[in-house]
C-alpha positions as a Markdown table, in Angstrom:
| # | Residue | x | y | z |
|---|---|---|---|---|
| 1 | Unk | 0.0 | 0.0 | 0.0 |
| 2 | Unk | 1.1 | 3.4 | -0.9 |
| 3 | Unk | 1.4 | 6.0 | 1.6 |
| 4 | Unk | -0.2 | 9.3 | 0.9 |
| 5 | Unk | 2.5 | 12.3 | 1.6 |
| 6 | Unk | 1.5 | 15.4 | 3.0 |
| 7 | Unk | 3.2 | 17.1 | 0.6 |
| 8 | Unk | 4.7 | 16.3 | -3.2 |
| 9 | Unk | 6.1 | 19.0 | -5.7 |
| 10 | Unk | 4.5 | 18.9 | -9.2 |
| 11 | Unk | 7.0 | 18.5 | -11.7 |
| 12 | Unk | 6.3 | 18.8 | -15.2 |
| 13 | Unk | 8.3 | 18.4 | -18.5 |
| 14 | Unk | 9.2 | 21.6 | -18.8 |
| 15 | Unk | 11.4 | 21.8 | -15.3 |
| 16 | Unk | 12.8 | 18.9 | -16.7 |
| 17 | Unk | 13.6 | 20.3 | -19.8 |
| 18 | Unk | 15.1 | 23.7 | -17.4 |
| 19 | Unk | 17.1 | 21.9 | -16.1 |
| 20 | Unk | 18.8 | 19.5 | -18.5 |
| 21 | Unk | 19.1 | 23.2 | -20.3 |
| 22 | Unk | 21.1 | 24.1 | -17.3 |
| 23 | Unk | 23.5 | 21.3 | -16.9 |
| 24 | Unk | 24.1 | 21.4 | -20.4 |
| 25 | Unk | 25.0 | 25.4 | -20.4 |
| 26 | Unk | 28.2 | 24.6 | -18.3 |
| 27 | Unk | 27.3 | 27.0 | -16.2 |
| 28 | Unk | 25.8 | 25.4 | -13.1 |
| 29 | Unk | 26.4 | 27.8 | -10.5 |
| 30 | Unk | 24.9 | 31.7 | -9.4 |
| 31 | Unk | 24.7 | 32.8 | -12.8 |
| 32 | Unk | 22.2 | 34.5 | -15.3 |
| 33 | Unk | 19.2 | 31.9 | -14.5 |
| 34 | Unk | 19.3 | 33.5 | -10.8 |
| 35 | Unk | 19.1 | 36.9 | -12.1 |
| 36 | Unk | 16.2 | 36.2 | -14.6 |
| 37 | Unk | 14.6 | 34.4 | -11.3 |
| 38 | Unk | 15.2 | 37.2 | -9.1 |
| 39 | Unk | 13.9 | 40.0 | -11.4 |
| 40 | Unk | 10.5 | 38.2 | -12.6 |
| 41 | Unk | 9.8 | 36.7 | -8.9 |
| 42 | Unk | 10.3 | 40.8 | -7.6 |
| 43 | Unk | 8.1 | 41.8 | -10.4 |
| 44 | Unk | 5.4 | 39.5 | -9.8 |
| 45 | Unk | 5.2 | 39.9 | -5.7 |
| 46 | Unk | 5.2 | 43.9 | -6.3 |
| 47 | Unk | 8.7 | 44.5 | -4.9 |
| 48 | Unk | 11.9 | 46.4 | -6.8 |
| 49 | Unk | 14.6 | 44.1 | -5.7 |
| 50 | Unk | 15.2 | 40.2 | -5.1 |
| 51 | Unk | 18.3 | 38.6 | -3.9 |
| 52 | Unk | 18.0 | 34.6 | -4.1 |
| 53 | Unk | 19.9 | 32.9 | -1.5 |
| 54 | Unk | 20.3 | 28.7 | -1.0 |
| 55 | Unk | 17.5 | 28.6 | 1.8 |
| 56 | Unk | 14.5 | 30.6 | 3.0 |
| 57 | Unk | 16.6 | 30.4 | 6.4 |
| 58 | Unk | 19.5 | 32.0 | 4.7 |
| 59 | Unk | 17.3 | 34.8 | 3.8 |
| 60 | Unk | 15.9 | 35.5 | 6.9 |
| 61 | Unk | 19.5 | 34.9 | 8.6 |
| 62 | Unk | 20.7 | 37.9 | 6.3 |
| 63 | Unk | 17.5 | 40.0 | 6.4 |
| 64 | Unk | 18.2 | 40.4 | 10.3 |
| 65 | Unk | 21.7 | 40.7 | 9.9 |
| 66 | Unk | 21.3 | 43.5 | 7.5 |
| 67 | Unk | 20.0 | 45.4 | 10.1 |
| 68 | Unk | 23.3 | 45.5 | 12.2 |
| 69 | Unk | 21.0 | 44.9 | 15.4 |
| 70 | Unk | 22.7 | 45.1 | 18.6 |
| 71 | Unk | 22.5 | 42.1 | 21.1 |
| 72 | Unk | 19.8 | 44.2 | 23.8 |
| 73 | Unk | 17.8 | 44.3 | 21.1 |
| 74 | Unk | 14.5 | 41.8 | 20.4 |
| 75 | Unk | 12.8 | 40.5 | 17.3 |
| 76 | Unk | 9.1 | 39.7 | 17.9 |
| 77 | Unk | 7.8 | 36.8 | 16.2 |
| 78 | Unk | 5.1 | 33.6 | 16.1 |
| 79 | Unk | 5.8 | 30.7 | 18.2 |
| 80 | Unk | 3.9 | 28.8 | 15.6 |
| 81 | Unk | 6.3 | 28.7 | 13.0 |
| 82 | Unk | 9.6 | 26.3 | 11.9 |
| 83 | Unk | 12.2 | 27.0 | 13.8 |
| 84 | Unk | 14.0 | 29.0 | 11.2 |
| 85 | Unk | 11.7 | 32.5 | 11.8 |
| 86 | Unk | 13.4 | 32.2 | 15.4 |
| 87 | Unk | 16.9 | 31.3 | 14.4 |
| 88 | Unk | 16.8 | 34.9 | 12.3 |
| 89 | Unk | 17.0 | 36.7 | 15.9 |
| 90 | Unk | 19.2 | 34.0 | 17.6 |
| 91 | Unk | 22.0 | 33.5 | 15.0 |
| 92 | Unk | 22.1 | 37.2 | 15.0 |
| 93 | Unk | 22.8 | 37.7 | 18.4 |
| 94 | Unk | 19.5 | 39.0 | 19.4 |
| 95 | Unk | 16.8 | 38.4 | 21.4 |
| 96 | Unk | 13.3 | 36.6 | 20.3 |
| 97 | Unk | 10.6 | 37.3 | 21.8 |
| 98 | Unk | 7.3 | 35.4 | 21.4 |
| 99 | Unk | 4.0 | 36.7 | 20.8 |
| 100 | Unk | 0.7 | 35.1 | 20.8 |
| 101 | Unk | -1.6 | 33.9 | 18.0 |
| 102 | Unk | -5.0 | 34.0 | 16.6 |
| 103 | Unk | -7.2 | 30.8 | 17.3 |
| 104 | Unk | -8.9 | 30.9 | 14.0 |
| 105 | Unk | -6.3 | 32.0 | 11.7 |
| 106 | Unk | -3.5 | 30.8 | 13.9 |
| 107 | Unk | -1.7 | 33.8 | 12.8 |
| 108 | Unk | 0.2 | 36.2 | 15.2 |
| 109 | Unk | -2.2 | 38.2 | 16.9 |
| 110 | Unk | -1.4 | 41.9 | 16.5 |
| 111 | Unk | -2.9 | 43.2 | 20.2 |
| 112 | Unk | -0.4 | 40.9 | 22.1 |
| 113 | Unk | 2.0 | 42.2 | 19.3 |
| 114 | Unk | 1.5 | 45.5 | 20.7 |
| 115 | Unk | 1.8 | 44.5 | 24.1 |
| 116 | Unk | 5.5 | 43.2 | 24.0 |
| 117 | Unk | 6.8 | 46.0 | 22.0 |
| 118 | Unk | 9.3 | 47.8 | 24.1 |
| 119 | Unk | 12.0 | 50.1 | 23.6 |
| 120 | Unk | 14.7 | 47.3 | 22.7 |
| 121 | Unk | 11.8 | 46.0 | 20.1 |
| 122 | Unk | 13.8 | 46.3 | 16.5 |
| 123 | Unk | 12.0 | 44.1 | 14.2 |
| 124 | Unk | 8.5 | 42.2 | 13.7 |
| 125 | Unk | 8.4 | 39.2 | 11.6 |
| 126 | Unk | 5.3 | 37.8 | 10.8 |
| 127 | Unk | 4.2 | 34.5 | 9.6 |
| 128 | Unk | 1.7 | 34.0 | 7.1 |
| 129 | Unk | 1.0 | 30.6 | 8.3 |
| 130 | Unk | -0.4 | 28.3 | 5.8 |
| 131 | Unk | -0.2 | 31.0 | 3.2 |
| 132 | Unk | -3.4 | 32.5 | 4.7 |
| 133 | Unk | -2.2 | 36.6 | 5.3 |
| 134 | Unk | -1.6 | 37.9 | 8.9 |
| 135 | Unk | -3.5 | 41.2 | 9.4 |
| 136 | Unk | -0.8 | 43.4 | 8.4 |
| 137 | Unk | -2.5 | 46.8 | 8.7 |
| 138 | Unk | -2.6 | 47.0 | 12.5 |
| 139 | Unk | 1.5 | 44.8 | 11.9 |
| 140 | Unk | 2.4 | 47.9 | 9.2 |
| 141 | Unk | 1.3 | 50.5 | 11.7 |
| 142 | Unk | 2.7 | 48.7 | 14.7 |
| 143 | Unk | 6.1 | 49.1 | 12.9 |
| 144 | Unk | 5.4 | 53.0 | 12.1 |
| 145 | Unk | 4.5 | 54.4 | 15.4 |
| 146 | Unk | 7.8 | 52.4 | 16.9 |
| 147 | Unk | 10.2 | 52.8 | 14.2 |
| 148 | Unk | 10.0 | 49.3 | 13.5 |
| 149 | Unk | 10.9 | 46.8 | 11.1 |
| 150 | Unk | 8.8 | 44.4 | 9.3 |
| 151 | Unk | 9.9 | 41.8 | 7.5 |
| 152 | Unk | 7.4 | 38.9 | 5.8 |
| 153 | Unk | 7.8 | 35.7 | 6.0 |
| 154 | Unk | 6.1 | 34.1 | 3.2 |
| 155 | Unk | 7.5 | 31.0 | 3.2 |
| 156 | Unk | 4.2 | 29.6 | 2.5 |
| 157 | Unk | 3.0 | 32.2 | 1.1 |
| 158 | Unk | 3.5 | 32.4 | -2.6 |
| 159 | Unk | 0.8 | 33.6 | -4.5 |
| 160 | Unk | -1.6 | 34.9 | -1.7 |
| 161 | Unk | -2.9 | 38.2 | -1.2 |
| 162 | Unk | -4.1 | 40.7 | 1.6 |
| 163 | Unk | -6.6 | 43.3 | 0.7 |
| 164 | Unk | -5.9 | 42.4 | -3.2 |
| 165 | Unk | -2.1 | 43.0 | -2.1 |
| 166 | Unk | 0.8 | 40.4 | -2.9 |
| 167 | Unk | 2.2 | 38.9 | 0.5 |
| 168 | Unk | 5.6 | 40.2 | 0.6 |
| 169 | Unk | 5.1 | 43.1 | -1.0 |
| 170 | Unk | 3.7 | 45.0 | 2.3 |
| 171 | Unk | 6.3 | 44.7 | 4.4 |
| 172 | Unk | 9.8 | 46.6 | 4.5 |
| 173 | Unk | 11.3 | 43.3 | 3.4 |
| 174 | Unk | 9.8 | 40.1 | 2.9 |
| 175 | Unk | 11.5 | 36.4 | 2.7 |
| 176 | Unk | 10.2 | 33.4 | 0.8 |
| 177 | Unk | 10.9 | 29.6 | 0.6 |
| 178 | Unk | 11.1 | 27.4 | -2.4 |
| 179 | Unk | 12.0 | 23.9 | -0.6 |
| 180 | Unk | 10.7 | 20.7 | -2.2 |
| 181 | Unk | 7.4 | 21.0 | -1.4 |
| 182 | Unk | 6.4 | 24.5 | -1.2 |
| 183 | Unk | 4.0 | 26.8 | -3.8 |
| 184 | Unk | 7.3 | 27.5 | -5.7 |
| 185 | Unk | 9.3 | 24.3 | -5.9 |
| 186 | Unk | 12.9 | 24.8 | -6.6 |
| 187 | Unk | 14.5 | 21.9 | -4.9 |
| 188 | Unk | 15.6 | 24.4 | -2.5 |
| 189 | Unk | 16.3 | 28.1 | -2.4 |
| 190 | Unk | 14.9 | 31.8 | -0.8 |
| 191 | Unk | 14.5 | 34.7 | -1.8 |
| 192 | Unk | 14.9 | 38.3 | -0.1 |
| 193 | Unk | 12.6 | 41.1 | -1.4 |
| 194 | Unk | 13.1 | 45.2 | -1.0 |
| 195 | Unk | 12.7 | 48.1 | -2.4 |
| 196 | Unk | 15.5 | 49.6 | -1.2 |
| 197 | Unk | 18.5 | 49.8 | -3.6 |
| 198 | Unk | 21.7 | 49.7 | -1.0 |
| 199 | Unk | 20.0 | 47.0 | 0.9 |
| 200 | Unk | 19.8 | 44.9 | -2.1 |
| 201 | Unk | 23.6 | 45.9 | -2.9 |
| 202 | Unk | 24.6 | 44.9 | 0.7 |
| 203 | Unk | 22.7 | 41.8 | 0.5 |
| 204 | Unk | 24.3 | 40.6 | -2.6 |
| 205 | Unk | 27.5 | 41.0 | -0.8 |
| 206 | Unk | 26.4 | 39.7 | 2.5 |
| 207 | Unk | 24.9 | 35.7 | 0.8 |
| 208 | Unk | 28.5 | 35.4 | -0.6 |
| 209 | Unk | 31.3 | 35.9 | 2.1 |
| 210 | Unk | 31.0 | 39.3 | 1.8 |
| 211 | Unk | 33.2 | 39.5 | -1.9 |
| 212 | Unk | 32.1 | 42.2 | -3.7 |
| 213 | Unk | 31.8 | 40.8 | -7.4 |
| 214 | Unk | 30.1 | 37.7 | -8.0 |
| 215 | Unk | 32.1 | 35.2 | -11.0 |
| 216 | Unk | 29.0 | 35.8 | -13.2 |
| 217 | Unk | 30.2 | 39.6 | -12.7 |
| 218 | Unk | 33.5 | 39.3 | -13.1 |
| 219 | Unk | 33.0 | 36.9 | -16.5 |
| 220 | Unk | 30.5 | 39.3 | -18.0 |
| 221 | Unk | 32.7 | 40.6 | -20.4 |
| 222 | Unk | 33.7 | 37.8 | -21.6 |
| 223 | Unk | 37.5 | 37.7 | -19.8 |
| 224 | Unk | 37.3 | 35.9 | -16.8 |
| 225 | Unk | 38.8 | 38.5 | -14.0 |
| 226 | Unk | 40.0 | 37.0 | -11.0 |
| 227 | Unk | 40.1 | 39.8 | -8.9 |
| 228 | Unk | 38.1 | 40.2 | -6.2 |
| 229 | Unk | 38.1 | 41.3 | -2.3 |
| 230 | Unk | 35.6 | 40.5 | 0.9 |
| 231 | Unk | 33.9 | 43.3 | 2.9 |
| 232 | Unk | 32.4 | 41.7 | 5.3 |
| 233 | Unk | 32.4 | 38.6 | 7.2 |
| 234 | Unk | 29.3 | 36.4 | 5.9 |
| 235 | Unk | 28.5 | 32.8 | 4.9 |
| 236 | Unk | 27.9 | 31.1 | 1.2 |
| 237 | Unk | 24.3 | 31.4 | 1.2 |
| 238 | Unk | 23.8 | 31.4 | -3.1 |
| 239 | Unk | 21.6 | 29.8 | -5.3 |
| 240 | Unk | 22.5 | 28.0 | -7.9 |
| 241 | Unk | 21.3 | 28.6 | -11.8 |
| 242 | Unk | 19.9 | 24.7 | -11.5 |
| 243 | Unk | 17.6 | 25.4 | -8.6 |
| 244 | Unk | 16.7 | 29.1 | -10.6 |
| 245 | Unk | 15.6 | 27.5 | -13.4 |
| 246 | Unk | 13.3 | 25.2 | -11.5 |
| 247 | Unk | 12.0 | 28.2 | -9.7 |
| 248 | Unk | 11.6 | 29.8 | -13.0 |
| 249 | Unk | 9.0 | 27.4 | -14.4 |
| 250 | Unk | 7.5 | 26.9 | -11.3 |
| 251 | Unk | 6.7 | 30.4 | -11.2 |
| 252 | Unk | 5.0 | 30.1 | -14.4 |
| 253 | Unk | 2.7 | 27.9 | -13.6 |
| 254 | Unk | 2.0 | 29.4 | -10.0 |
| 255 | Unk | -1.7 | 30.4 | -10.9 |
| 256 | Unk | -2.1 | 26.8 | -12.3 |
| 257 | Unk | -0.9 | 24.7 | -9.3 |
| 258 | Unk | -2.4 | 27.1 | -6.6 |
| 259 | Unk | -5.9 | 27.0 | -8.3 |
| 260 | Unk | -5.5 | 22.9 | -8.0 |
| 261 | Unk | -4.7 | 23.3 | -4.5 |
| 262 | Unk | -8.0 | 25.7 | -4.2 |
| 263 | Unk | -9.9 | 23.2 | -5.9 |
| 264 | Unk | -8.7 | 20.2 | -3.5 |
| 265 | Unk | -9.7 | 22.9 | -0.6 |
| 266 | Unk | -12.7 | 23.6 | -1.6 |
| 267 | Unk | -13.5 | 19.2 | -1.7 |
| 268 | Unk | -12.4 | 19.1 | 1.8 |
| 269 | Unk | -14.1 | 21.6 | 3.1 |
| 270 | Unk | -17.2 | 20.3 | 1.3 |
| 271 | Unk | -16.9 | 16.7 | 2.3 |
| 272 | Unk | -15.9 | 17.2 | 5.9 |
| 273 | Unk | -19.0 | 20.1 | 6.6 |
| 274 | Unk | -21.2 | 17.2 | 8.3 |
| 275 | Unk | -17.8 | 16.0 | 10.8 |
| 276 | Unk | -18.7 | 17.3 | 14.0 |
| 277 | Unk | -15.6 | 16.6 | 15.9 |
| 278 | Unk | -13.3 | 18.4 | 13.6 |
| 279 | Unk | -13.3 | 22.2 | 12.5 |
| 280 | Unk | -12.1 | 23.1 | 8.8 |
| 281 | Unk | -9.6 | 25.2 | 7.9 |
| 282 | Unk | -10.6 | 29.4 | 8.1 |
| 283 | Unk | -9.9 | 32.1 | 4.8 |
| 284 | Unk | -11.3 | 35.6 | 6.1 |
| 285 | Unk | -12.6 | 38.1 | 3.7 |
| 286 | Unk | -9.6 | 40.2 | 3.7 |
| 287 | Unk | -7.3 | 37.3 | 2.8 |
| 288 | Unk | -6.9 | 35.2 | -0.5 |
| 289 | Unk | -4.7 | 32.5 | 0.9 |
| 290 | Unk | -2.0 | 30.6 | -1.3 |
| 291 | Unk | -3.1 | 27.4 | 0.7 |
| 292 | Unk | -0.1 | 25.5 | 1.6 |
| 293 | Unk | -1.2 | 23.5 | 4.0 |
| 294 | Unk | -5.0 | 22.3 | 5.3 |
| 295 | Unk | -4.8 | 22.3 | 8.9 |
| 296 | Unk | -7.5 | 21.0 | 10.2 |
| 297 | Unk | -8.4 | 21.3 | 14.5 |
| 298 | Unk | -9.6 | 18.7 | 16.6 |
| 299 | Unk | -12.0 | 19.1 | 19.4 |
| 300 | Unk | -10.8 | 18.9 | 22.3 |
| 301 | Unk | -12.5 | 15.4 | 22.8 |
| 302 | Unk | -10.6 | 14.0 | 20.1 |
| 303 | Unk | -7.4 | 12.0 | 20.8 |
| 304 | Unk | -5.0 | 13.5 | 18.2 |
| 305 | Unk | -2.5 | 10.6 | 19.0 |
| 306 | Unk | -4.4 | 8.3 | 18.3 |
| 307 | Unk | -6.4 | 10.1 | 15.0 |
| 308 | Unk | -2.8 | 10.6 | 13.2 |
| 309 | Unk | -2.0 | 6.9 | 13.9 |
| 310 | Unk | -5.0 | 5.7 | 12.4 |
| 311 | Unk | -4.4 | 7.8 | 9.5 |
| 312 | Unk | -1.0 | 6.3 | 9.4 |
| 313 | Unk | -2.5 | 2.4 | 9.5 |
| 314 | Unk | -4.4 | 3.1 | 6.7 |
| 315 | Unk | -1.7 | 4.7 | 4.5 |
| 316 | Unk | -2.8 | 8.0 | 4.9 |
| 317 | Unk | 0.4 | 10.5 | 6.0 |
| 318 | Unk | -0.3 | 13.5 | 8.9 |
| 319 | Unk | 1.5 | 16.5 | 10.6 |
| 320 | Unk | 1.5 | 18.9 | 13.2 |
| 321 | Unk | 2.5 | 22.2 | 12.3 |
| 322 | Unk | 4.1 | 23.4 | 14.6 |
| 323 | Unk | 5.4 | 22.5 | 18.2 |
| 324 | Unk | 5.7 | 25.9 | 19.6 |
| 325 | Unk | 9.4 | 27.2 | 19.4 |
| 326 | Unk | 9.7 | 28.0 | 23.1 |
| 327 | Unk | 9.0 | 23.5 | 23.6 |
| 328 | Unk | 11.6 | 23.3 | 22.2 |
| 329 | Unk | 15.0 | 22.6 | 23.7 |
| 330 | Unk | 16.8 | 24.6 | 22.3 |
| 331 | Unk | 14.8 | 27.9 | 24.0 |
| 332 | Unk | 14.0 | 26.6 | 27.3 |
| 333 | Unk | 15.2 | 29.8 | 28.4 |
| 334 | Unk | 12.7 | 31.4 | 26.9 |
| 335 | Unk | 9.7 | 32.3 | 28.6 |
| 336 | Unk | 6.8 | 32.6 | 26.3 |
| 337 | Unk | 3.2 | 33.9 | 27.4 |
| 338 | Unk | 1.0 | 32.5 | 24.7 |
| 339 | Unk | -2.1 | 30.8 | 26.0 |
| 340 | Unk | -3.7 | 30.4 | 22.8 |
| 341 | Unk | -1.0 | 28.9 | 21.0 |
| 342 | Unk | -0.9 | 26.2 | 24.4 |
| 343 | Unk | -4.1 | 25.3 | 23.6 |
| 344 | Unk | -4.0 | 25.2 | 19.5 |
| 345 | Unk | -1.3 | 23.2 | 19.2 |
| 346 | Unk | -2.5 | 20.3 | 21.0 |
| 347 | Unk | -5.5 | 19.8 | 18.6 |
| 348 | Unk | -4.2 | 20.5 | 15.0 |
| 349 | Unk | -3.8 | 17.9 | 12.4 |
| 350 | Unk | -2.1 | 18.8 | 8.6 |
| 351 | Unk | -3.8 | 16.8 | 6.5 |
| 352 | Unk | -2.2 | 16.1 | 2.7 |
| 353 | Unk | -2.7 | 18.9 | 0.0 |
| 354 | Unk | -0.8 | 18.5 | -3.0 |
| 355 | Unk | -1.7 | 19.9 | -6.3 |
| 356 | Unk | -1.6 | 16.5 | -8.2 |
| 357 | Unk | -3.8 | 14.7 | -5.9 |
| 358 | Unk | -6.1 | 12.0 | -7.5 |
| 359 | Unk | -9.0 | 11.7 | -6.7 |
| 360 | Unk | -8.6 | 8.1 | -5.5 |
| 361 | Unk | -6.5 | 9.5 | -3.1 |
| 362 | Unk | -8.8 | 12.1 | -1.8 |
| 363 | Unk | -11.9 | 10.1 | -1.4 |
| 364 | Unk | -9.2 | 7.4 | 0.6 |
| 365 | Unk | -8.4 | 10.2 | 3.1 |
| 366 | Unk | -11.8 | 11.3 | 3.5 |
| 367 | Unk | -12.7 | 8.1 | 4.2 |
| 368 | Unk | -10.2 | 7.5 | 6.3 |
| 369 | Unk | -10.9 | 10.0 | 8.5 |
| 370 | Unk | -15.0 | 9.2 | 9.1 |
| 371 | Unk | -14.1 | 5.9 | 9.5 |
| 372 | Unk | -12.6 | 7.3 | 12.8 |
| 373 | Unk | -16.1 | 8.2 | 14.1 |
| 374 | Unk | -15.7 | 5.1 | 15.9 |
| 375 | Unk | -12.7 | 5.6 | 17.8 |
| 376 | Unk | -14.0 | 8.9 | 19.4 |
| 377 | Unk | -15.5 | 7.8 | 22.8 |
């Protein structure tokens, strides 16, 4: 028997065709495939600049660092996230501090925002968590009236929309992931978007050790120069043109795969209206989410344990997104006020959403999961 995924990239001939273009070029590297991916993913979230890095980590790594924060000063972010929204504050040096979410959206909540903003408070990364927007009017003027900065993370957030606005193009940066199995699939990769022209200079410097020409620079003439020099200290955080050109197609047929995942929604939603112990899945009317993932909640009655292992028996993969960052180890010394992300957590179940799900395989997990009715005592 075949295990469902949770997740699985399309991939279509053309990608393949991108990228056996790619290895036969010679030029596998950070080259003009990057550049081309770069300007047409700026253009179509509504920002000036991109700068493509190896990792949606990476990118929020050197958003932060771009900053030049000092060590007394705090980042504000979701506890429901991956780890890497926190790691952007903690490999920097910085503090993170943790700030509640919404129980419906399950989205950083804006008034508890607000009321861990202190003097030392430098930046505000929100999550748009499933790829359904935060409410980033009350985050936007949060970030004015404290001189604030607000950078996106998107990383599942390709192709949504706030108010008819791109995510990532409201904030005074914005980061976004194309790992295996997100909107954009690229293999792997990030992306940094601005508007501002000397951050997107620095930035360029900052994902390769600092050097200040890149070898698709330096070979643009045609004569390879050799010469170069480092600025600054940084890491090797580039893309490569193979991953680009992946990202380039995948782009392309953004609308496509997105407006599958819609229609896979929209089934769900439909054939799980009449399971009581289980709510769907919210999109409020300001939001037009990209839908990465259906996370469905549990009631409280409802062993989750249990649910996800019988889900599992039945070949039928599951997830929790997220264990809150301050659970884990690693910020133990963290404390974290967040009631209603104690109490989300322990109830919410990612169920698969892929765009080339069959429909075999949808009517298996749906009845999959109402053949648990009789497991619920």
């Amino acid at each position: 028997m075949d295990t469902i995924p949770i997740f699985r990239p399309s991939v279509s001939d053309k990608e393949i065709q991108a990228v056996n273009n790619v290895l036969k070029s010679g030029w596998w590297g950070e080259g003009p495939q990057v550049k081309e991916f770069e300007n047409k993913f700026a253009k179509y979230i509504g920002k000036n600049y991109g700068i493509a890095t190896s990792s949606c980590t990476s990118a929020l790594y050197l958003a932060v660092k771009a900053l030049n924060l000092n060590p007394t000063d705090e980042v504000i972010t979701t506890p429901l996230t991956f780890i890497s929204t926190a790691y952007a504050a903690t490999l920097n040096n910085v503090k993170v501090v943790f700030a509640d979410i919404e129980p419906d959206t399950l989205n950083i909540n804006p008034e508890d925002i607000k009321k861990k903003i202190n003097k030392n408070t430098k930046v505000i990364i929100p999550v748009h968590y499933g790829g359904h927007s935060c409410l980033m009017d009350e985050i936007i003027e949060l970030g004015k009236e404290n001189n604030i900065t607000i950078i996106e993370d998107c990383a599942h957030a390709t192709g949504g929309a706030y108010k008819g606005r791109r995510l990532g193009s409201i904030g005074d940066a914005s980061v976004f992931s194309f790992q295996a199995v997100k909107n954009v699939a690229a293999g792997d990769g990030g992306m940094i978007l601005t508007n501002n022209q000397e951050l997107q200079k620095h930035l360029i410097k900052l994902r390769w050790l600092g050097i200040d020409k890149t070898t698709a620079q330096r070979s643009a003439s045609g004569k390879y120069s050799w010469y170069y020099h480092s600025e600054h200290v940084s890491h090797k955080f580039q893309m490569s043109d193979i991953n680009a050109s992946i990202g380039l197609v995948q782009l392309s047929r953004l609308e496509e795969l997105n407006n599958r995942r819609r229609g896979i929604v929209h089934a769900y939603n439909r054939a799980l209206a009449e399971v009581k112990w289980l709510t769907t899945p919210v999109e409020k009317g300001y939001a037009r989410s990209s839908l990465h993932n259906y996370v469905i909640k549990l009631h409280e009655r409802v062993n989750r344990d249990l649910f996800i292992e019988h889900l599992q028996k039945n070949g039928v993969s599951s997830g929790v997104h997220y264990l809150p960052l301050y659970l884990h180890p690693v910020y133990s010394d963290v404390s974290a006020s967040c009631p209603v992300t104690d109490k989300m957590y322990k109830n919410i179940v990612t169920l698969p959403l892929f765009p080339d799900m069959t429909k075999e395989q949808f009517d298996k997990i749906i009845s999959c999961i109402k053949a648990f009715e009789k497991e619920i005592t």
